[in-house]
C-alpha positions as CSV (number, residue, x, y, z in Angstrom):
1,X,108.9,69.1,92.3
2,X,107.8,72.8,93.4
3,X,106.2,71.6,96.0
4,X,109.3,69.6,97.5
5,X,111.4,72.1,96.9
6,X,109.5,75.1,99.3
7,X,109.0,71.8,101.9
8,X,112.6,71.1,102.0
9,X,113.3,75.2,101.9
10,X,111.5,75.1,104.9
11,X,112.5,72.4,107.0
12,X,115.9,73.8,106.1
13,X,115.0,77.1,107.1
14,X,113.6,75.9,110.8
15,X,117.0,73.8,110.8
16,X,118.9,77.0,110.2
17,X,117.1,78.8,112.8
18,X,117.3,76.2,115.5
19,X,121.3,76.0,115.2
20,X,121.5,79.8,115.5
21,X,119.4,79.3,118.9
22,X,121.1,76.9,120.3
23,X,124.6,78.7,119.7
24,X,122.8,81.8,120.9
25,X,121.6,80.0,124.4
26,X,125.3,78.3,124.7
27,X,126.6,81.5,124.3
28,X,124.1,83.6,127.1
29,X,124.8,80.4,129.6
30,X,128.0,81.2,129.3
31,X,128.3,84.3,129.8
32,X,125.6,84.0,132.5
33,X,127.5,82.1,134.6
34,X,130.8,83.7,134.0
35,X,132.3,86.3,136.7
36,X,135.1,87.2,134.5
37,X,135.7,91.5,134.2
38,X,137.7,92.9,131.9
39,X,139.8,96.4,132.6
40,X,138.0,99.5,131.0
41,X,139.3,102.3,132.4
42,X,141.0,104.1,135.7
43,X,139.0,106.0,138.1
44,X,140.0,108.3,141.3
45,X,137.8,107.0,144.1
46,X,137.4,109.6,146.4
47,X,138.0,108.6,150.4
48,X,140.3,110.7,153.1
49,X,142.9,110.0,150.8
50,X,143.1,109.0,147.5
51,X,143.2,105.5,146.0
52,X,143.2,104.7,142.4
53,X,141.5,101.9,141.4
54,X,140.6,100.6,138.0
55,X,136.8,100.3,137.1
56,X,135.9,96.8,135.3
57,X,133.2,95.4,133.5
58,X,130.9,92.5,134.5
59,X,130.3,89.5,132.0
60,X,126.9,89.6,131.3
61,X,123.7,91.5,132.4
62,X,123.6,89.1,135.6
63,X,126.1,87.5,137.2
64,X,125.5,84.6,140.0
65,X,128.1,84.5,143.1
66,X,127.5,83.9,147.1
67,X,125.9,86.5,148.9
68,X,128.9,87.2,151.2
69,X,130.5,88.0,147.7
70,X,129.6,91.5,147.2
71,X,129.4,92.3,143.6
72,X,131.4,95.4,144.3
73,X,134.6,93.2,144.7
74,X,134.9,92.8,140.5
75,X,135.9,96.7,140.6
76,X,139.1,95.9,142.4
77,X,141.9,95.6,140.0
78,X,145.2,94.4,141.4
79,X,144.8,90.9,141.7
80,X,146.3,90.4,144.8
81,X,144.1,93.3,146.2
82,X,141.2,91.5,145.3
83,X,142.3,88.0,146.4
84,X,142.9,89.6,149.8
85,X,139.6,91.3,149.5
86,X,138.0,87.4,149.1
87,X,139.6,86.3,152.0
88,X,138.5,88.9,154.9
89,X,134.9,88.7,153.6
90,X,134.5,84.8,153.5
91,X,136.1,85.5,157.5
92,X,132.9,87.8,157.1
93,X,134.0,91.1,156.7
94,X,131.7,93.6,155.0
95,X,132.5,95.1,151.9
96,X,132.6,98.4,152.8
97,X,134.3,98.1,156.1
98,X,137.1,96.6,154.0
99,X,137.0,99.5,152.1
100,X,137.9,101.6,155.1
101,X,140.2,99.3,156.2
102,X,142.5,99.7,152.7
103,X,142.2,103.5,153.7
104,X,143.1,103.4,156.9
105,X,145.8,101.4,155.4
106,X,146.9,103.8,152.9
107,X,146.6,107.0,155.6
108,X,148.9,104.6,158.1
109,X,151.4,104.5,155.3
110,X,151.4,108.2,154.9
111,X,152.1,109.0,158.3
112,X,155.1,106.4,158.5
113,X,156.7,107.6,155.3
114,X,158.0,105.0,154.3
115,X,155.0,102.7,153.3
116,X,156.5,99.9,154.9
117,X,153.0,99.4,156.4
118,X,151.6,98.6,152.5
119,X,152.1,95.0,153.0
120,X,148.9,95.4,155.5
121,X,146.7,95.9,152.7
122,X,147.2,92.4,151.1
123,X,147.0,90.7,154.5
124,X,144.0,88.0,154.5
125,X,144.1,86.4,158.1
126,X,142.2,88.2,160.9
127,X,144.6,86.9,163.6
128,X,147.5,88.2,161.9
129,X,145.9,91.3,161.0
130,X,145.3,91.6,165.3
131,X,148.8,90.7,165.9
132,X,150.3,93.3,163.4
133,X,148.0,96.1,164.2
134,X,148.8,95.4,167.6
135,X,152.3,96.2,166.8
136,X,151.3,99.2,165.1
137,X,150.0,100.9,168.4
138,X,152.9,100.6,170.2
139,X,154.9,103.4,169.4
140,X,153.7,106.6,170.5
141,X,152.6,108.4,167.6
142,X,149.3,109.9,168.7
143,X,148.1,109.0,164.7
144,X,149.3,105.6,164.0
145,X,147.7,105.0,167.4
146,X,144.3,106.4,166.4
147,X,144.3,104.4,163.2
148,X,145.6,101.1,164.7
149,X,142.7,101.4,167.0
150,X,140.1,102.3,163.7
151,X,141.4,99.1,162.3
152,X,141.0,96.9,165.5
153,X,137.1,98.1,166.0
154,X,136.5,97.1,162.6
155,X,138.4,93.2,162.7
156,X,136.3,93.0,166.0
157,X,133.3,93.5,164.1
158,X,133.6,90.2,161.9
159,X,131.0,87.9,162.5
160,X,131.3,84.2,161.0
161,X,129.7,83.6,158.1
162,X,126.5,81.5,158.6
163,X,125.1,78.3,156.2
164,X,122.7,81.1,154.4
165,X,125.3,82.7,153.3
166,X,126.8,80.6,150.7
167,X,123.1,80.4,148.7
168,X,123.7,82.3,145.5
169,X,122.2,85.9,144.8
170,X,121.8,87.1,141.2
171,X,123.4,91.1,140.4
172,X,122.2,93.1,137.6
173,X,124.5,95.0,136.1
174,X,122.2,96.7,133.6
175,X,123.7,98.0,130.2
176,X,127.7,98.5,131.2
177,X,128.8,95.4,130.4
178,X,131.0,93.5,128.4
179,X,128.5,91.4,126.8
180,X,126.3,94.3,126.0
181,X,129.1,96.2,124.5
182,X,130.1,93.5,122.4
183,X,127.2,92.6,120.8
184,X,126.2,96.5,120.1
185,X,130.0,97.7,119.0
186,X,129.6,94.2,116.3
187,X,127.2,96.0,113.8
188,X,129.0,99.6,114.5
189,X,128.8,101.2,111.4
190,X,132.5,101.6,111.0
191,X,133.1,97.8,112.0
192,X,130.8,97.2,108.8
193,X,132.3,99.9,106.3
194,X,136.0,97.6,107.3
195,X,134.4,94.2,107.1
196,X,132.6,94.9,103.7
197,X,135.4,95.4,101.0
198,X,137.4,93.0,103.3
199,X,134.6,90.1,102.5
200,X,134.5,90.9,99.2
201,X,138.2,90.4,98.6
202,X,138.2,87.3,100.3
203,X,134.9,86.0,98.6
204,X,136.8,86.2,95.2
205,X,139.7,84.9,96.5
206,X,137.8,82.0,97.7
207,X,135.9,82.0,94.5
208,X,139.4,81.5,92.2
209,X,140.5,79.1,94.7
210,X,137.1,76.8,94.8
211,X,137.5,76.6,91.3
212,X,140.7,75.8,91.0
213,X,140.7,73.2,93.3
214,X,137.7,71.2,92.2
215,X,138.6,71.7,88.7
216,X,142.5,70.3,89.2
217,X,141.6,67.6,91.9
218,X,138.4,66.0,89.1
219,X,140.8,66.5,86.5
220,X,144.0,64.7,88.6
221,X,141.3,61.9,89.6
222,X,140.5,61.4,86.1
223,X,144.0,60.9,84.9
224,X,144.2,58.5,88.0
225,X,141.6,56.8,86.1
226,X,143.1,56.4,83.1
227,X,146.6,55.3,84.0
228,X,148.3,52.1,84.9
229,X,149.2,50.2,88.3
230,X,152.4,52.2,88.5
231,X,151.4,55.5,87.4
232,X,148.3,55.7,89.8
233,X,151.2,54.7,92.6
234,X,153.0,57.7,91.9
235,X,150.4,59.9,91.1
236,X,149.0,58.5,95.1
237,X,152.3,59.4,96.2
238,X,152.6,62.7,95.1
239,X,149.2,63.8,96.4
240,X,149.9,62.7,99.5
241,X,152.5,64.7,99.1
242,X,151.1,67.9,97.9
243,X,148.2,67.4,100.8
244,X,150.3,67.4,104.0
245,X,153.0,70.4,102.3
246,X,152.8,73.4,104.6
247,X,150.6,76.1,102.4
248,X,152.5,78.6,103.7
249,X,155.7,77.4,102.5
250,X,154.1,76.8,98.9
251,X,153.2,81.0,99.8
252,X,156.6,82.3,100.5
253,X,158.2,80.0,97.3
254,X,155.8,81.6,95.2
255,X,156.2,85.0,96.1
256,X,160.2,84.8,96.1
257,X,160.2,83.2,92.5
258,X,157.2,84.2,90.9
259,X,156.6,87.7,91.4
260,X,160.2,89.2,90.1
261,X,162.8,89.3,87.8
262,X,165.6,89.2,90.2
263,X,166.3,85.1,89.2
264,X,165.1,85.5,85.9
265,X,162.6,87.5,83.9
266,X,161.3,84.4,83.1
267,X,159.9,84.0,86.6
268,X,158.5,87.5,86.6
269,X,154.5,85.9,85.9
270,X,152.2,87.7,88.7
271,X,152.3,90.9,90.6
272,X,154.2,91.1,94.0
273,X,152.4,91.3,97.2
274,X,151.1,94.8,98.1
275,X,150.2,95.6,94.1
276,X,147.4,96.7,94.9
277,X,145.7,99.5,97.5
278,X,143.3,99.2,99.9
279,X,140.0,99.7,98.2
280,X,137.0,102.1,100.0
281,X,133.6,100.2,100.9
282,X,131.7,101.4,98.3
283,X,133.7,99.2,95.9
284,X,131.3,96.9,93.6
285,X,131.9,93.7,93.9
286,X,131.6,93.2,90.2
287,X,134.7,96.0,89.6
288,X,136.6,94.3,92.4
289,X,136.4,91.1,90.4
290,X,137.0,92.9,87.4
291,X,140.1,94.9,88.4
292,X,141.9,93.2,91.2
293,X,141.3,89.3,89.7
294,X,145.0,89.5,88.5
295,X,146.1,90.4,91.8
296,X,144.9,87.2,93.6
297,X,145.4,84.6,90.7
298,X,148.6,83.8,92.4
299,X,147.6,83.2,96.1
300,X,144.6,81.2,95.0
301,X,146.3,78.7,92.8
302,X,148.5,78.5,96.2
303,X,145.5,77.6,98.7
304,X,144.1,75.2,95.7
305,X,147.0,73.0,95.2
306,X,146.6,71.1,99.0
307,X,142.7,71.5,98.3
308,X,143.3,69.9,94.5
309,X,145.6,67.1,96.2
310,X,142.7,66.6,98.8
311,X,139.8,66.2,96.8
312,X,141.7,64.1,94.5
313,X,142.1,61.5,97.4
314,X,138.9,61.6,98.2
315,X,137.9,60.9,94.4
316,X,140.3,58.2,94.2
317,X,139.4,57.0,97.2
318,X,136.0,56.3,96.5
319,X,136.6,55.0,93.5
320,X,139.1,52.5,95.2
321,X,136.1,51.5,97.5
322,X,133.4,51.3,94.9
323,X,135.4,48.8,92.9
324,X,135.5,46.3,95.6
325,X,131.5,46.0,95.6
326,X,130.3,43.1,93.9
327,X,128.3,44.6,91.2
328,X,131.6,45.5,89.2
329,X,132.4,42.1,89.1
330,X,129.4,41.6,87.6
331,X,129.7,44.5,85.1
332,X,132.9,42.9,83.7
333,X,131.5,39.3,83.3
334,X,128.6,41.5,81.2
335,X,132.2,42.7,79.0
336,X,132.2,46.3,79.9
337,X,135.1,47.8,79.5
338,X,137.1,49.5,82.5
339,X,136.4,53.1,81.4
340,X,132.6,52.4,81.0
341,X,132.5,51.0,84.2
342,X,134.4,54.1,85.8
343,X,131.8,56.3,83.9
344,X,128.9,55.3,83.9
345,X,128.7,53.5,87.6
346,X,131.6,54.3,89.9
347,X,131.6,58.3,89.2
348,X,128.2,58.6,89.6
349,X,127.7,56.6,93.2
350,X,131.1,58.8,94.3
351,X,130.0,61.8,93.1
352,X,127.1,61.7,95.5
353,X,129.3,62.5,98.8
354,X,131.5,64.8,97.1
355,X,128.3,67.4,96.3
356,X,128.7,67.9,100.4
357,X,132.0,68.1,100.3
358,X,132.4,70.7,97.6
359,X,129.6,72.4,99.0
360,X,131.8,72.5,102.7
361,X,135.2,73.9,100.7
362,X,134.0,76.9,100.5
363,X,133.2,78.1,104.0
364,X,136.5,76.4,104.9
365,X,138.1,78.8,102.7
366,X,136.7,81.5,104.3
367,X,138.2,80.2,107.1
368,X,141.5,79.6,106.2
369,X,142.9,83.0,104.6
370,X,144.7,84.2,107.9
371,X,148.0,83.3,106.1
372,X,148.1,83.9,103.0
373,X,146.2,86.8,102.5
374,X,149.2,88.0,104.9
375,X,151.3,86.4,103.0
376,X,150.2,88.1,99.7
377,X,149.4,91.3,101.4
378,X,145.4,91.4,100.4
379,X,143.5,92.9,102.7
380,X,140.7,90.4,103.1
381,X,139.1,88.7,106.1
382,X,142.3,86.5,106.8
383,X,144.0,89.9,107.3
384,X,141.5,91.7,109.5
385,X,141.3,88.7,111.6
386,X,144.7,88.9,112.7
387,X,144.6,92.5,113.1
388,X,141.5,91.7,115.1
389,X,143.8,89.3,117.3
390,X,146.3,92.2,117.3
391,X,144.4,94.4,118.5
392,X,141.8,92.3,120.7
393,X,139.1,93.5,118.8
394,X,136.3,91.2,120.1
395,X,133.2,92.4,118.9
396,X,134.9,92.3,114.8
397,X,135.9,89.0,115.6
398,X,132.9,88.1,116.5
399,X,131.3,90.0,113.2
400,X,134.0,87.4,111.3
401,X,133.2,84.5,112.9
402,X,129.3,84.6,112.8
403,X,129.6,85.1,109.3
404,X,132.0,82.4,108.7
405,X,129.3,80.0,110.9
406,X,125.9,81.4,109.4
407,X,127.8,80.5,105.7
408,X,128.7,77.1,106.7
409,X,125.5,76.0,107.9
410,X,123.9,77.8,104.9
411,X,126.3,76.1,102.1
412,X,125.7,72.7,104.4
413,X,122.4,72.7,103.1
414,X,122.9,73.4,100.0
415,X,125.0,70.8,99.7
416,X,122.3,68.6,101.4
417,X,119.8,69.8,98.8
418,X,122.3,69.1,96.0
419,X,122.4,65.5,97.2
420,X,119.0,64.5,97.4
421,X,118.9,66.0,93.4
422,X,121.9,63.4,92.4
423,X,120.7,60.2,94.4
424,X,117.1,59.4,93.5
425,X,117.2,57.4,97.0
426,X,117.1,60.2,98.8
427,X,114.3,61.8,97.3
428,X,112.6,58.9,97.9
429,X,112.8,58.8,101.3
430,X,112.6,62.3,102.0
């Protein structure tokens, strides 16, 4: 038995390990072949005069793109700017004669005061570019003549790009970038001092709510069990019911009836939303569960009463399915009575899925607190998420939802090992 159970540690261990690297290599692919920049910051780029341009960061440490796409082009930010940008260098024009070219365009539009000569900058055909500039040098202003004929040198300079120019090049980007920021700002100390009394509220939330749930869904099955043809009906219905209700309505019910006196003092049975303060990091978890249990009674009873409804289907359920199987016929020629026969064979062979399930309700919990811990004002994981949204905080989303993965996979074995305990046949064959 000690044996099996470090072999099976193991083998789940390696399992564990070779999930987390293929998410890892999904993830680097990804952002390996990705081009996409986000906008950092705004910079003053120095050139005869002065153009403002807004620095961005690259994907990942490499990035893949043509080599007639200079790498230099994700620092553009207007989008338009850039597109233009695209279009004179696949016509072949050099990066950094286009970046004289948006000068000369900017110092044409300062000597015509008027900037009507702007819409040059976004201008992506050569030909038109010739035909406008050429325009340009008509009138007899000594500068807008000098510049028209800047411009012209450089279009004549545009050779056609060749077949070699379209093989991909790889640019390093070295530390500034966005997936190096991410992954270092994730285990920032303050990220970790929020996220900590955060996970502890929403563990014993989830905690009162597993409970609750498998508790009233085996307790509703058994009463299924033990009623007639037209009481298990309605009992069916009514879980059917309770399973496809909105939570969040069930939320906002409960916290208009049950936490005042305003209808009746009667209804006055929990605390309100908000009862409580936000508690500091170094908040035991053993005090939190202590203290604040009262506070979250409510909410959990809330997220349990779908969960109840569904785990009572899936009890029922199974137990509809187990009685069709020819061995209960069998056990009722024998003269066993119904409740035997629910007891001591049909339970048992159902029971042996639900150990996975149950050991899967929990990670979804985790998952699934973005509205009611809003709802009830606890400031939990469900709450930091959407204040993570809010905020476009990527790298504490990212904190959130590799915990919420590495606890799925690690409660999925569990509930493997669990399994092969209950059904002898797996053991066997493992």
């Amino acid at each position: 038995m000690k044996a099996g159970l470090i072999r099976y540690s193991l083998k789940a261990l390696l399992s564990f390990l070779k999930v987390v690297l293929k998410v890892t290599l999904t993830i680097l692919t990804l952002y390996f072949l990705s081009i996409v920049v986000r906008k950092e910051e705004i910079i003053e780029v120095t050139t005869s005069s002065s153009v403002l341009f807004k620095t961005q960061q690259p994907a990942f440490y490499f990035s893949l793109s043509p080599s007639w796409y200079d790498a230099r082009l994700s620092l553009i930010a207007p989008s338009q700017l850039k597109k233009t940008g695209i279009a004179l260098m696949r016509n072949g024009m050099s990066y950094e004669d286009w970046m004289k070219w948006q000068d000369y365009v900017t110092r044409l539009s300062n000597i015509d005061g008027q900037g009507s000569n702007e819409s040059l900058r976004y201008i992506d055909d050569l030909n038109v570019v010739k035909q406008r500039v050429s325009e340009l040098i008509s009138p007899t202003n000594d500068g807008v003549k000098q510049l028209g004929a800047q411009m012209l040198q450089l279009v004549s300079k545009v050779r056609p790009l060749k077949f070699s120019d379209w093989f991909p090049e790889i640019h390093y980007w070295g530390k500034k970038n966005e997936f190096h920021q991410t992954m270092f700002n994730t285990f920032d100390g303050e990220r970790l001092s929020v996220f900590r009394p955060a996970l502890k509220l929403s563990a014993i939330l989830s905690l009162f709510a597993f409970l609750f749930s498998v508790i009233g869904g085996t307790l509703i099955a058994l009463i299924y069990m033990n009623c007639s043809g037209m009481w298990q009906k309605i009992i069916n219905f009514k879980l059917q019911l309770f399973y496809v209700f909105p939570v969040f309505c069930l939320a906002i019910l409960a916290v208009q009836f049950l936490t005042s006196s305003y209808y009746s003092p009667l209804l006055n049975l929990f605390p309100g939303p908000g009862a409580f303060l936000m508690l500091s990091s170094d908040s035991s978890f053993l005090s939190l569960l202590v203290n604040q249990s009262a506070y979250m009674i409510l909410a959990a009873i809330i997220i349990a009463i779908p969960l109840s409804a569904g785990i009572a289907l899936r009890w029922i359920g199974g137990m509809n399915s187990e009685m069709t199987n020819p061995y209960i016929t069998t056990l009722r020629s024998k003269g066993l009575s119904e409740r035997k026969i629910y007891k001591r064979h049909i339970l048992r062979n159902v029971a042996i899925p639900m150990v996975i399930y149950f050991a899967m309700l929990l990670p979804a919990l985790l998952s699934g607190l973005v509205l009611i811990e809003n709802i009830f004002a606890i400031g939990g994981i469900g709450r930091l998420t959407l204040q993570c949204v809010m905020n476009r905080d990527l790298s504490s989303l990212l904190l959130i939802v590799g915990f919420i993965v590495i606890v799925s996979i690690v409660f999925n074995k569990i509930g493997i090992f669990f399994t092969r305990i209950v059904d002898p046949r797996l053991k066997e064959r493992a």
